[in-house]
N, C-alpha and C positions, 0 to 999 in steps of 0.2 A: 345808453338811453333805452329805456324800454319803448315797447308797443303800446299807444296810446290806451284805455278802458272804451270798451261801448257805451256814450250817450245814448243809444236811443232805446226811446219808451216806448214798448209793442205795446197796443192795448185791441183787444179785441173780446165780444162776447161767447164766442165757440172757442177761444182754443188760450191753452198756460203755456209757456215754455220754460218748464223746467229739466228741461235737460240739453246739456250741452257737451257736445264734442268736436274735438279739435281735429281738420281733416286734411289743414298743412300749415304750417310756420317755417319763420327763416332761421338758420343759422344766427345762434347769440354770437356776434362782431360787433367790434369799434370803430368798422373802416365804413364808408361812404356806399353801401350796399342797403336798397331798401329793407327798412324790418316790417314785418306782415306775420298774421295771422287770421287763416279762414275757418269757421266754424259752420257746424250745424246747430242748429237750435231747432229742436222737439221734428226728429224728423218722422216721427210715429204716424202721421198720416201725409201721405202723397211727399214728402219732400218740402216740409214745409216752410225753412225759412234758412238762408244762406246769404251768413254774418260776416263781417271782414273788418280789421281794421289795422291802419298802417303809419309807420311815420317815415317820413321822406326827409333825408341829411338833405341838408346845402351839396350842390352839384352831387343829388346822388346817381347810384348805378342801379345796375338790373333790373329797371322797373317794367321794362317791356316780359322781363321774367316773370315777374309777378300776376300781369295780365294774363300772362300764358295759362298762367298755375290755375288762377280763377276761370280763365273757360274751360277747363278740366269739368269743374265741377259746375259749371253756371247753370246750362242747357237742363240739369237732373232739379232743376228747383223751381217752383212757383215764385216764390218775390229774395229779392238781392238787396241790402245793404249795405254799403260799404262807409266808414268814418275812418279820418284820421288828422294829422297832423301833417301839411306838404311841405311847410317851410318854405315856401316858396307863393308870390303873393298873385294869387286867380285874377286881380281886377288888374295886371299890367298885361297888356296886348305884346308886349313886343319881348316876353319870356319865352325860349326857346324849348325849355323843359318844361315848362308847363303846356306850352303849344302842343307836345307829344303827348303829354299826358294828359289833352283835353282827345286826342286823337283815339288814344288806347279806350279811354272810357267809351267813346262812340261805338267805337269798332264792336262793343261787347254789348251795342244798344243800349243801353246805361245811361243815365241822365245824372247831373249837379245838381242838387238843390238851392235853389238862388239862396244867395245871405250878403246883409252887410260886412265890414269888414269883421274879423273877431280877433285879433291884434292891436290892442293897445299899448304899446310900449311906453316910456316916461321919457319923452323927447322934447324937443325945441315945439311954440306954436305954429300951426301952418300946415302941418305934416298930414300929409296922409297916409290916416292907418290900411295896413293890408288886409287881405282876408287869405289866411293859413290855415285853418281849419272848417271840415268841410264833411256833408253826409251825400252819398251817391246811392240813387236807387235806380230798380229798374222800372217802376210803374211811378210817376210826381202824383199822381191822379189818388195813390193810395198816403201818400202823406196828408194826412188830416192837420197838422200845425206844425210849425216850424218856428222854435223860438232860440233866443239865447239871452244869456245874462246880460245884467244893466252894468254890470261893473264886470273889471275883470278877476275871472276865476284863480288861476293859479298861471304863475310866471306871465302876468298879463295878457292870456290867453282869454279868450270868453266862455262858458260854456257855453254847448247848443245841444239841443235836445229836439228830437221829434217823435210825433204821435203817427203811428202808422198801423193803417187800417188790415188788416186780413175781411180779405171775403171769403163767406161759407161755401166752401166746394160743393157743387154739386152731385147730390147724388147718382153711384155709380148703377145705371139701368141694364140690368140685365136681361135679354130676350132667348128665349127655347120652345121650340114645338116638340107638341107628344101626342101621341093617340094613344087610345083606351081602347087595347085588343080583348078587353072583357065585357063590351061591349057587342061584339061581332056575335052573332047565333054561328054554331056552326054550320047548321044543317042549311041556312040560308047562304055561307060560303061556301060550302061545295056545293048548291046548287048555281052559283053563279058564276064560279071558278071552273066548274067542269069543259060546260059547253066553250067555254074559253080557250083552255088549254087545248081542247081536239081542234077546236078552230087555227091555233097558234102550230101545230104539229102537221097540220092537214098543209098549209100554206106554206111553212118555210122551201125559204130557196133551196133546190138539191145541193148548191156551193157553201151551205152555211157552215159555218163554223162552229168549233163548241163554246166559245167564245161570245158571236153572236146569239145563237140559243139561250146559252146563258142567262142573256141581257134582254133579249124578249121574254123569257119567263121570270125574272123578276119583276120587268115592268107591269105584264101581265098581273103579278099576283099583286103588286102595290097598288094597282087599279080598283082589285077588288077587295084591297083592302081600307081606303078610301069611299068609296062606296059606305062600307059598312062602320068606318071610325077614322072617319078626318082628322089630318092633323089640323091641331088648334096650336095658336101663338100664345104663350105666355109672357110677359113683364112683368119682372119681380124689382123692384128698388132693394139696393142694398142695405138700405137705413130701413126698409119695409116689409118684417114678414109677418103678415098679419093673422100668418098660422100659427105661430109662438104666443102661446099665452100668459098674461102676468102670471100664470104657476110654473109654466116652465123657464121662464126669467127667473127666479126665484129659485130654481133647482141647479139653472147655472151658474149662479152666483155661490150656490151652495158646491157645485160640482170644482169651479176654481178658488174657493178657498180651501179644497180639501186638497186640491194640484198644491198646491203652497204649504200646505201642512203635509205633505207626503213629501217633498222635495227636501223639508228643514230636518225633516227628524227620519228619513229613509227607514220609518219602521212598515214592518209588513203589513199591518193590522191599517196604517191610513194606507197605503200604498191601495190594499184591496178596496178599502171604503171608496178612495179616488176612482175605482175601476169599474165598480158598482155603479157610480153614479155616474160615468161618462157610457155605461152600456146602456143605462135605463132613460137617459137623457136623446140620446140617440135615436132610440125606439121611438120615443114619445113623439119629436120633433118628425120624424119620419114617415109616421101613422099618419099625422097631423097634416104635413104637407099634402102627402096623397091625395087623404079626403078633403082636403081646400082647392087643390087641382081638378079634381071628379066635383 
């Protein structure tokens, strides 16, 4: 029996996920050991999306393994969703293996997604159907819909599908102080610096150390340097440098499509053109900051 497919439908207006990789599966067996597979899906920003899905034999094993395996990786991900197949039916109370594995899920802060049943089998009237398949996330708040088929899908199973939301990460805010020692006159630091220093030389303790000396004349001289070019606090957004101009967007674009044409064809001639424009792009960006900072 294979591993169930992912049902569920990401949909979001910032972000695609087209890339996927596989960061643990179980052993292919016939015997009563859970089968699982955990993915990442497009982890190209912050860790963004950590996929699972599993099918559960009748009285199976390992499944406290299985949990184990997922908090390896749970903690390094923004949202969790996990689908599969349990075999085993959510709406009896007095299932002992489901009781555990309502446990396991908790333990990982993990939520069920409520559902009717989605086993329909072809039985006697009267019966009631179970609910064996099932999506587990860690935020219910980011599932936007939760649906399943009117009839059943395959081996009387339902399909379920859900719509789940990503929120746009906030941007990352970055903060640095600098001062503008080209701002400082000289002749106005050493006339302020001076009388200072004889002041600091005149006074120290006979027991001082070179140590402490040390650390009185730097404070000294940061004093006077403050005076003359305080540090100022900068915040820069990382989505925000609004010294980059639409022409140096445009040179970068030009700078990494010549990274990709020097990498395909290792000829020297792009290799150099790549080197040209990641020195002259630099420059620019550089310049730029400066005098946006000043």
């Amino acid at each position: 029996m294979t591993v169930p497919d992912i049902t569920a439908i990401c949909s979001s207006s910032y972000y695609q996920l087209p890339k996927i990789r596989i960061l643990a599966k179980s052993e292919p067996s016939y015997d009563n050991t859970l089968a699982y597979m955990i993915l990442d899906l497009d982890s190209s920003y912050q860790h963004l999306l950590l996929a699972a899905t599993v099918y559960m034999r009748p009285h199976c094993t390992k499944v406290a393994s299985f949990f184990t395996t997922l908090s390896i990786f749970s903690n390094k991900y923004n949202h969790i969703v996990l689908t599969g197949d349990l075999n085993h039916n959510l709406l009896a109370s007095n299932n002992s293996e489901i009781t555990m594995f309502r446990k396991h899920v908790e333990n990982l802060s993990l939520c069920i997604v409520p559902s009717e049943p989605t086993h329909h089998p072809m039985t006697k009237d009267g019966v009631k159907y179970p609910w064996l398949d099932l999506f587990i996330v860690d935020k219910l708040n980011s599932v936007v819909n939760y649906c399943k088929s009117t009839t059943p899908f395959i081996i009387a199973h339902d399909l379920i599908e859900i719509n789940y939301k990503f929120c746009k990460p906030p941007a990352v805010i970055r903060s640095f102080t600098s001062r503008h020692l080209n701002r400082i006159n000289d002749h106005n630091l050493l006339t302020t610096l001076t009388p200072k220093l004889v002041d600091m030389t005149t006074h120290a303790p006979v027991d001082a150390n070179v140590h402490q000396l040390t650390d009185s004349f730097f404070e000294t001289l940061l004093n006077c340097f403050n005076e003359g070019a305080p540090l100022r606090l900068y915040t820069v957004s990382a989505r925000s440098r609004p010294w980059v101009s639409p022409e140096m967007r445009e040179l970068i674009a030009q700078r990494d499509r010549a990274y990709r044409r020097a990498c395909d064809s290792e000829n020297d001639h792009d290799i150099a053109n790549y080197r040209q424009l990641r020195s002259q792009i630099k420059r620019l960006i550089d310049d730029s900051e400066e005098k946006y900072i000043v």
